[in-house]
C-alpha positions in Angstrom: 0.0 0.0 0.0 2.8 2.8 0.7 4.6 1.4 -2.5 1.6 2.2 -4.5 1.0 5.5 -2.6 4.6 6.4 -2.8 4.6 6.0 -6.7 1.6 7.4 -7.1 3.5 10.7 -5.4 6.6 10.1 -7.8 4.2 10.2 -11.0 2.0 13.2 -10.0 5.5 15.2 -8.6 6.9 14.2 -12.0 3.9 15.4 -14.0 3.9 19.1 -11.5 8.1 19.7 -12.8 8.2 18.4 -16.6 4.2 18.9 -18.3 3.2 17.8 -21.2 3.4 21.0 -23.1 4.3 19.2 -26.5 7.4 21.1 -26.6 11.2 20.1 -25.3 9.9 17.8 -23.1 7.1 15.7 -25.6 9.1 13.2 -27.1 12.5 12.4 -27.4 12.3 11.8 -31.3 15.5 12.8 -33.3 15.8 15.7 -35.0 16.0 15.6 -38.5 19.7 15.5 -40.1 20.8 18.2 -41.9 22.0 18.2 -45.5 26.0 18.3 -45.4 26.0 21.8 -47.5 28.7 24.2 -45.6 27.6 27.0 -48.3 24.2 26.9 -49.9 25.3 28.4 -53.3 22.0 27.5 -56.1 18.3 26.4 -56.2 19.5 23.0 -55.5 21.1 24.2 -52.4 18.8 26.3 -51.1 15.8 23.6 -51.7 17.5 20.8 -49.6 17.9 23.5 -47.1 13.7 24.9 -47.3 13.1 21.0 -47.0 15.5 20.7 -43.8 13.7 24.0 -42.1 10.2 22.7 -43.0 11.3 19.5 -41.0 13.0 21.3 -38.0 9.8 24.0 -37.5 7.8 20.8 -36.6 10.5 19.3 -33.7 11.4 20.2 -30.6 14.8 19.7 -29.2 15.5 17.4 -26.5 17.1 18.3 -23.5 19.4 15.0 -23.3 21.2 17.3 -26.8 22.3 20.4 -24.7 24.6 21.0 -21.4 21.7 22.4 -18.5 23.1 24.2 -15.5 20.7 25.8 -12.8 21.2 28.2 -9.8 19.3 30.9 -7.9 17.3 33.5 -9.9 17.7 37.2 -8.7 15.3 40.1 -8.8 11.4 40.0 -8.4 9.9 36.5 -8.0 7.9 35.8 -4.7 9.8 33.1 -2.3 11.1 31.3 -4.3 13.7 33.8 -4.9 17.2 33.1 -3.7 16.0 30.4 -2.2 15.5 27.6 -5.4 18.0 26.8 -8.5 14.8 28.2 -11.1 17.2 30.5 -13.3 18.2 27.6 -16.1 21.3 28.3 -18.3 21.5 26.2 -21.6 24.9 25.4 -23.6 25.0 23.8 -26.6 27.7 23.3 -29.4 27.9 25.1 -32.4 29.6 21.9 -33.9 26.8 20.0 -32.8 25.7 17.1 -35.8 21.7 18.5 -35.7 23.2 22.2 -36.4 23.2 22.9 -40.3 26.8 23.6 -41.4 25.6 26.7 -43.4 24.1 27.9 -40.4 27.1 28.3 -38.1 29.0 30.8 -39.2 25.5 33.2 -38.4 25.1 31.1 -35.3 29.2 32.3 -34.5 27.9 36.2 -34.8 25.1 35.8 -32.5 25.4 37.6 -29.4 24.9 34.3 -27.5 27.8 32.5 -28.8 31.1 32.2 -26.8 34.0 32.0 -28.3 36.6 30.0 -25.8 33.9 26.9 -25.7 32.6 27.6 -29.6 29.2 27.5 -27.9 25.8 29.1 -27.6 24.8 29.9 -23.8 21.2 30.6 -23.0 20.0 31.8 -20.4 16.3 32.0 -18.7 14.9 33.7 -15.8 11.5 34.4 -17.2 9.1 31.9 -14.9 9.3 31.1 -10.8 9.5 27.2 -12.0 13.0 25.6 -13.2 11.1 23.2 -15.7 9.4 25.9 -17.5 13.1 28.1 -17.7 14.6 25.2 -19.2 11.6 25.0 -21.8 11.8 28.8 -22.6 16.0 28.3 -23.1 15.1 25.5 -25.5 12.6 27.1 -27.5 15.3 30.3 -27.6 17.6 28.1 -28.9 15.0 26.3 -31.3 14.1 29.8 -32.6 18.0 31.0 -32.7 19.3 28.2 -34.8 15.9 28.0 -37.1 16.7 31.9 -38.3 20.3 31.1 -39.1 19.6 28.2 -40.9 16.8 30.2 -42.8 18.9 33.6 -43.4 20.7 32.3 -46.4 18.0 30.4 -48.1 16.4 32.0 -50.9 12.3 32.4 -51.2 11.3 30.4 -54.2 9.5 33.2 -56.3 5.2 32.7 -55.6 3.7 31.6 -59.1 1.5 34.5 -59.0 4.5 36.8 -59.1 6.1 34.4 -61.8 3.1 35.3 -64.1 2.7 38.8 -62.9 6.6 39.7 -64.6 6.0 37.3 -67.0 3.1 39.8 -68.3 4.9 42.8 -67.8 7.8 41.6 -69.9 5.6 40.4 -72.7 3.5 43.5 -72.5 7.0 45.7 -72.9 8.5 43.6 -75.2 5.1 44.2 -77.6 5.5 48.1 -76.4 9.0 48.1 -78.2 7.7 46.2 -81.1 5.1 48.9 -81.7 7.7 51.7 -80.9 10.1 49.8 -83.6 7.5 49.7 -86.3 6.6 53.0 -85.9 9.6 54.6 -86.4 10.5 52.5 -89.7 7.3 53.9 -90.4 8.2 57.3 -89.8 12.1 56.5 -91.8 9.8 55.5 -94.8 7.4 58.4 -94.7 10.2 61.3 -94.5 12.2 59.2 -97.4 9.1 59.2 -99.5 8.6 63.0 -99.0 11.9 63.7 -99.8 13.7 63.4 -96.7 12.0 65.7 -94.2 10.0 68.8 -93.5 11.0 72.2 -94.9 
C-alpha cells in the first residue's frame, strides 16, 4: 500500500516539474539530419535546405542534446527567490551534428555565442518554475538556430508573381515592337517626301 502511494506521489511530482506542453519535453524523437552543405550556393542548395527548415519547424529539441546548469534566480519572483536553483542556463555546441553547417558561421555572430567553448549559452529567468526556464531556453535556442539556418536560403518566387513579370515583360517587349514599327514607319514616310520637312 505505501509502495503504491509512494509511486503514485513520484508520478503526480513528475507530472507538476516536466508537463506535457508538446514542446522540449514531448518526445525524445530525433531531430532531422541536416544536408551536409557548408555553403548553400544555387536552387538545388537552397531547396534541400527549405526541405530541412520545414522539418526542423515541426520538432522540438531534447534536453538530453544540450549542457543544462541551474542556480538561484535574482530580482522580483515571490519566495522562491534566492531560495531555489529556477534560473536555467543552456549550452549547446555550435559543432553539434543537428546544427546545419551553413548555419554556423551566423550562429558564430550571435550575441549568444562564446567563443573560448565555440558554444551558444542561454540563459532564462523568465518563470518562478525551473522546468518551464529550461523549456523557454530551449525554444530560444530552437528559434535562434531556425533563423540562421533560414537567413541564407532564398524564397522560391510565388507563381502569382512568376506570371505577374511574365506579363509585364511580354507587355514591354510588344511596347518596343510597336515603338520599332513606328519609327520605320516614320524613316519611310520622311524618305518618300523627300527626306524631311521644310
Amino acid at each position: 500500500m505505501f509502495t503504491a502511494r509512494l509511486a503514485l506521489s513520484l508520478n503526480v511530482r513528475a507530472h507538476i516539474l516536466f508537463p506535457r506542453t508538446g514542446r522540449a519535453f514531448g518526445t525524445a524523437k530525433p531531430l532531422p539530419t541536416p544536408p551536409k552543405i557548408p555553403l548553400l550556393q544555387g536552387p538545388a542548395d537552397w531547396a534541400e535546405a527549405r526541405k530541412w527548415i520545414t522539418q526542423f519547424k515541426a520538432e522540438s529539441i531534447p534536453k538530453n542534446l544540450v549542457e543544462l546548469s541551474f542556480s538561484r534566480s535574482s530580482g522580483p519572483g515571490g519566495q522562491n527567490v534566492n531560495k531555489v536553483n529556477t534560473k536555467a542556463t543552456l549550452r549547446c555546441s555550435v559543432n553539434a551534428d543537428w546544427i546545419p553547417l551553413w548555419a554556423r558561421p551566423d550562429l558564430a555572430a550571435s550575441p549568444q555565442y562564446v567563443v573560448s567553448t565555440k558554444s551558444l549559452l542561454i540563459k532564462s529567468t523568465v518563470y518562478r518554475s525551473q522546468a518551464q526556464n529550461i523549456e523557454d531556453c530551449l525554444t530560444k535556442l530552437h528559434n535562434l538556430v531556425l533563423s540562421a539556418a533560414s537567413a541564407p536560403v532564398k524564397n522560391e518566387t510565388p507563381e502569382k508573381t512568376k506570371k505577374r513579370v511574365e506579363g509585364h515583360q511580354k507587355a514591354q517587349q510588344e511596347r518596343n515592337k510597336k515603338a520599332k514599327i513606328h519609327r520605320s514607319s516614320v524613316k519611310q514616310f520622311r524618305k518618300a517626301n523627300g527626306g524631311g520637312y521644310d
